[in-house]
C-alpha positions as CSV (number, residue, x, y, z in Angstrom):
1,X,0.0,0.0,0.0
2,X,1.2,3.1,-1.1
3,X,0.3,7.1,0.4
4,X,0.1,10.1,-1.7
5,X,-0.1,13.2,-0.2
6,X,-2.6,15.2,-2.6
7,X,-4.0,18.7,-3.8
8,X,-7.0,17.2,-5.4
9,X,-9.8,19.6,-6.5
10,X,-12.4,17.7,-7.6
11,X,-12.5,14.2,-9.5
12,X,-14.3,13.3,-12.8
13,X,-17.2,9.7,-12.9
14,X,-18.0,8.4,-15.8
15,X,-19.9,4.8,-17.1
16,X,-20.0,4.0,-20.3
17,X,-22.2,0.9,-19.2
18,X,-24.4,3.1,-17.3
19,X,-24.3,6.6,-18.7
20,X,-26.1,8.8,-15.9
21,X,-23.8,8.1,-12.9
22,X,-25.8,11.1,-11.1
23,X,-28.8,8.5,-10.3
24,X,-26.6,6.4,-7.9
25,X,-25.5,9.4,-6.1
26,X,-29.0,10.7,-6.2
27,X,-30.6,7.7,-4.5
28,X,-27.4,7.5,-1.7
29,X,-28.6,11.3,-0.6
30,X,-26.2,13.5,-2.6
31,X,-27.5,16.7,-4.0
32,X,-26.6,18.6,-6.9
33,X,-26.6,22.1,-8.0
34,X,-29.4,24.0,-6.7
35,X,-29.7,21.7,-3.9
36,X,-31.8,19.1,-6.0
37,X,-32.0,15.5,-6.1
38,X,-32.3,15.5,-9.6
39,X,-31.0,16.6,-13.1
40,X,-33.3,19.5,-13.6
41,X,-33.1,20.0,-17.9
42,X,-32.8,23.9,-19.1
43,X,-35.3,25.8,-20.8
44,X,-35.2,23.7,-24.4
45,X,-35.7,20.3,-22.0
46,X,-31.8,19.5,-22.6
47,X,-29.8,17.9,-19.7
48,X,-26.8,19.3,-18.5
49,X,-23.2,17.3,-19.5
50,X,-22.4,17.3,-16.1
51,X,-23.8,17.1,-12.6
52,X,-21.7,18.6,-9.5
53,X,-21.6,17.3,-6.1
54,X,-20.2,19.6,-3.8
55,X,-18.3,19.2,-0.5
56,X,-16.5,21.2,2.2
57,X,-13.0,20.2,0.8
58,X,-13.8,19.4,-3.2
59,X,-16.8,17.7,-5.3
60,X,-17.4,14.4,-7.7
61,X,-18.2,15.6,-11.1
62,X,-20.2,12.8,-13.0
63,X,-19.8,13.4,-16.4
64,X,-22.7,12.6,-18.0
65,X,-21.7,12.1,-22.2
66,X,-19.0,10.2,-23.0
67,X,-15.8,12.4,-22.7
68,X,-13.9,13.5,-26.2
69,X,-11.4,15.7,-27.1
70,X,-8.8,15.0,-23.8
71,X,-6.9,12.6,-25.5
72,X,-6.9,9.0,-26.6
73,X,-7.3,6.6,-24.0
74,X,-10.0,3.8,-23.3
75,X,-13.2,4.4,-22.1
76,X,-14.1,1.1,-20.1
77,X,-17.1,0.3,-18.4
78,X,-16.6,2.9,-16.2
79,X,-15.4,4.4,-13.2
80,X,-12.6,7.2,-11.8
81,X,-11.6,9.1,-15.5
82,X,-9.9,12.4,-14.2
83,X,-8.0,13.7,-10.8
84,X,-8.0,18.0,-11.2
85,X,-5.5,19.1,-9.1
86,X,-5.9,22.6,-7.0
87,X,-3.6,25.0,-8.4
88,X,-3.0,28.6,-6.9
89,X,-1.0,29.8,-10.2
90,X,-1.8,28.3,-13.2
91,X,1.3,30.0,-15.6
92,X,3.8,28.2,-12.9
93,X,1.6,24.7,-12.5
94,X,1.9,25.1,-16.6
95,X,5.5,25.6,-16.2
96,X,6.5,23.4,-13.5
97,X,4.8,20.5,-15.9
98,X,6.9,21.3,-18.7
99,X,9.8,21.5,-16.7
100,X,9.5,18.0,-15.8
101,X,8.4,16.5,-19.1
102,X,4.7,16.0,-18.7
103,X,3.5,17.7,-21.2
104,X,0.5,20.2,-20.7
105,X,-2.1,21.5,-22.8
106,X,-2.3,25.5,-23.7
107,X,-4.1,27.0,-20.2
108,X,-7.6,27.0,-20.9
109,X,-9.9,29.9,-19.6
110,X,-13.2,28.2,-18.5
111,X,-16.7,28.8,-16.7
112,X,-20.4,27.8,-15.7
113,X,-23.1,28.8,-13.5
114,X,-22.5,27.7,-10.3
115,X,-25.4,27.3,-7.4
116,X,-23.8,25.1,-4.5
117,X,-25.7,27.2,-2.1
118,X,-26.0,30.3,-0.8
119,X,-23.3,32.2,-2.8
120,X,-24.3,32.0,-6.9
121,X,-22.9,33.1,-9.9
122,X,-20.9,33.0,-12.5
123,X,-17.7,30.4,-11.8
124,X,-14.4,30.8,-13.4
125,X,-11.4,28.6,-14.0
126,X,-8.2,28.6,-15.6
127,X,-7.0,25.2,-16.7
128,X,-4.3,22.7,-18.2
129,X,-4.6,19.0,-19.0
130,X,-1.6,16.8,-18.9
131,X,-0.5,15.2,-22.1
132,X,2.2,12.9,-20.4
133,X,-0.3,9.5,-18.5
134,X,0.8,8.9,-15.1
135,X,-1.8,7.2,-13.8
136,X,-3.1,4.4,-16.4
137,X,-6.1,5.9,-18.7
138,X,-6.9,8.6,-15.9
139,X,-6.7,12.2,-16.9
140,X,-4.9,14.4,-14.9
141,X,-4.8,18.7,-15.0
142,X,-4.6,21.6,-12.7
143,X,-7.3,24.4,-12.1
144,X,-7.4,27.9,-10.3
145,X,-10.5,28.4,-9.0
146,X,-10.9,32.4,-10.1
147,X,-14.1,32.8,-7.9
148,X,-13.6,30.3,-4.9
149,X,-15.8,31.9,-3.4
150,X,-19.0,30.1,-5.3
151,X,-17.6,26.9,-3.5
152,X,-16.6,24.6,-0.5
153,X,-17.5,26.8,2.9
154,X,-20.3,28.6,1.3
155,X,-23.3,27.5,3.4
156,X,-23.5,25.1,0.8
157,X,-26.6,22.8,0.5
158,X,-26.8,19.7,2.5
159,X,-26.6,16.7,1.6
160,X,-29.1,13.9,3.0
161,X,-26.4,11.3,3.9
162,X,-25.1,14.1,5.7
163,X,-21.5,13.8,3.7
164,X,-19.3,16.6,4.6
165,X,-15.9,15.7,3.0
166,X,-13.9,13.2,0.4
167,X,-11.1,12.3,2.8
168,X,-9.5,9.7,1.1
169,X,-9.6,8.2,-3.0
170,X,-8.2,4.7,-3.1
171,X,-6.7,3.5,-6.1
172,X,-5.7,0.1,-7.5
173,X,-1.9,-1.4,-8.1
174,X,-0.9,-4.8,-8.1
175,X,2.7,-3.9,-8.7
176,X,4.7,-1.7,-6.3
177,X,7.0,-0.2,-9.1
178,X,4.1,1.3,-10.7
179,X,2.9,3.0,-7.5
180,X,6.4,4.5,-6.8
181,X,6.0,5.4,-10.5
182,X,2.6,7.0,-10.6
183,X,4.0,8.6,-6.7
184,X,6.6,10.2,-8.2
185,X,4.9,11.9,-11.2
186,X,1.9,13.1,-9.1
187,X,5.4,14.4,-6.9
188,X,6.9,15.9,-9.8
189,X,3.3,17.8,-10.7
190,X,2.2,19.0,-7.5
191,X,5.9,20.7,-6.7
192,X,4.0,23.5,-9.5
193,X,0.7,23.8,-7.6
194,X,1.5,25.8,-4.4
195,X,0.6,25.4,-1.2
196,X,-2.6,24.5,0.4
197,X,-4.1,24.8,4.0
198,X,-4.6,20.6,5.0
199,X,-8.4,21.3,5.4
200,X,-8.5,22.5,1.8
201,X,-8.6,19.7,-1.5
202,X,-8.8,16.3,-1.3
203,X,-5.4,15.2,0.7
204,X,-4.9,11.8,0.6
205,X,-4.6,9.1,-2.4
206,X,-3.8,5.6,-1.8
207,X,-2.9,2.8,-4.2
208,X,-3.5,-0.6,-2.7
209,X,-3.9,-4.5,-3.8
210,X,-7.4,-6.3,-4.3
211,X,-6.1,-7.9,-1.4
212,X,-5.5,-5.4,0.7
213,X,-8.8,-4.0,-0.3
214,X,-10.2,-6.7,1.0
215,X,-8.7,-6.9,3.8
216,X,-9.5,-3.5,4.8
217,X,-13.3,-2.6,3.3
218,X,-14.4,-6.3,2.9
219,X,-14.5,-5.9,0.0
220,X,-13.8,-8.4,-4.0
221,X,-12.6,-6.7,-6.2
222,X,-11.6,-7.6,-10.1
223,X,-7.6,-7.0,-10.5
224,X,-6.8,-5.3,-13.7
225,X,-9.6,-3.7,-13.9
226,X,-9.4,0.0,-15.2
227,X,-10.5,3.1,-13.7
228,X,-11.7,1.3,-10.7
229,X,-11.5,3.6,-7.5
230,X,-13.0,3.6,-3.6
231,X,-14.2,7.3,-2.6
232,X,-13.9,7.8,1.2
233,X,-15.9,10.1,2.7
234,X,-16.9,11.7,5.9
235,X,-20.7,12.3,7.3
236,X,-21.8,14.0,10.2
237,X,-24.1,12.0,10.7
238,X,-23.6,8.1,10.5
239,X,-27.2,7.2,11.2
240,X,-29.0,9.4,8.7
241,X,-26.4,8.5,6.6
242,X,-27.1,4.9,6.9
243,X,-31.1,5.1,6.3
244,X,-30.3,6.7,2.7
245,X,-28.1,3.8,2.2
246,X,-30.5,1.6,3.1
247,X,-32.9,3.1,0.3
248,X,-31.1,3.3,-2.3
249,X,-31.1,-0.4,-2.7
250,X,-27.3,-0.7,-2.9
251,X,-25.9,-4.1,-1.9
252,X,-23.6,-2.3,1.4
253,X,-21.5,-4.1,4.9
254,X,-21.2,-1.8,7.9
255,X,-17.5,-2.7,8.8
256,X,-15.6,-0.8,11.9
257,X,-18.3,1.7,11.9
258,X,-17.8,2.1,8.8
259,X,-20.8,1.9,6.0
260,X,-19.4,0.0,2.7
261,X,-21.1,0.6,-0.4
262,X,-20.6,-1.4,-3.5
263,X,-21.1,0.3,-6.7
264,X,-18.2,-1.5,-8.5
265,X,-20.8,-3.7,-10.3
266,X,-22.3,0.0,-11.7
267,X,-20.2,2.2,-11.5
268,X,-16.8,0.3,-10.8
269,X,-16.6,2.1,-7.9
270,X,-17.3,1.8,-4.5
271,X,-18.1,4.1,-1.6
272,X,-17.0,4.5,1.9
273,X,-18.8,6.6,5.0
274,X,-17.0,7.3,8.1
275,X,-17.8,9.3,11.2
């Protein structure tokens, strides 16, 4: 098992087996934009590509049409696609990549309406992509949030599990020299990203065996399988937390007082709520 210490924004979901990842977080309690536990369409009845589940510390994006124009790499069945990293300066994150031979993308300048509660407007972003893979078919880029002030500790809505944070992602290696590999390009990226307080981002990144998986969550899981991910998360609440759960139909294990939800059939991901 290998640690990373990250600076993880927000993190991209996508299925191509089951196209609208949104339901399953709808049904475990998550809300989106607007506070609503659905996809709400726009004035000509068209969806939105993407749905946003916000947090204190970062959101899950779940992209909603299958992803093109990032680069060539697989889309499987489904599961963790991209890692944005939080960025204070995007001109020395673009820098510091090329400096180390990763490769980045012209800085994109990006936005969308953003309503994650009571602050609203219009959201800005300036953004690269990496070229250079260094975890296997996931993208990986850099963003500085320009109105941070739309997100994270902005009274934002609630969600009904009562999730407050994504304290941990869990990754899958079988083989310890491609951790150390993919540890020491995420190393060699974040040295350009500047420096974050520990409450802010999504700090923690783990690569770990089936087995260990196992071991830990209870958990079978396929080896080799791409894109495959655990989100841990906290909740304030551990018994409201466990009656959405309970709804949502998921197959779940409470183990150490923890609640274990499998998605990994779905969504080839699973979920993890801890006090």
């Amino acid at each position: 098992m290998i640690n990373i210490d990250a600076k993880i924004d927000h993190l991209g979901l996508f299925s191509n087996k089951n196209p609208d990842t949104s339901k399953a977080l709808f049904k475990l309690g998550f809300r989106a934009a607007g506070g609503c536990d659905h996809l709400i369409p726009d004035k000509e009845g068209k969806l939105p590509a993407n749905a946003h589940f916000v947090l204190d510390n970062g959101y899950m994006e779940c992209v909603l049409e299958k992803p093109t124009g990032y680069r060539e790499y697989e889309i499987t069945e489904g599961g963790l696609i991209y890692f944005e990293f939080a960025c204070k300066d995007i001109e020395e994150a673009y820098k510091n990549s090329e400096e180390k031979g990763l490769q980045s993308s012209d800085i994109v300048h990006a936005g969308r309406y953003a309503d994650h509660g009571e602050n609203k407007g219009e959201a800005r972003f300036d953004c690269i992509l990496l070229e250079k893979e260094i975890i296997e078919n996931v993208l990986i880029g850099a963003v500085e949030h320009k109105t941070r002030g739309l997100f994270y500790k902005n009274n934002r809505y609630e969600h009904e599990n009562y999730a407050s944070r994504i304290e941990e992602v869990v990754l899958f290696s079988e083989s310890s020299d491609y951790s150390d590999k993919v540890k020491k390009g995420i190393e060699d990226f974040q040295e350009g990203l500047g420096d974050y307080e520990k409450e802010e981002g999504i700090r923690k990144l783990t690569f770990m065996s089936s087995e260990e998986c196992k071991e830990r969550f209870c958990l079978d899981t396929e080896k080799g399988k791409l894109n495959k991910a655990g989100l841990i998360l906290k909740t304030e609440d551990m018994s409201k937390c466990l009656e959405c759960v309970k709804a949502s139909g998921y197959p779940f294990k409470e183990v150490n007082g923890s609640i274990v939800v499998d998605l990994l059939d779905e969504l080839n991901i699973f979920m993890v709520f801890e006090k």
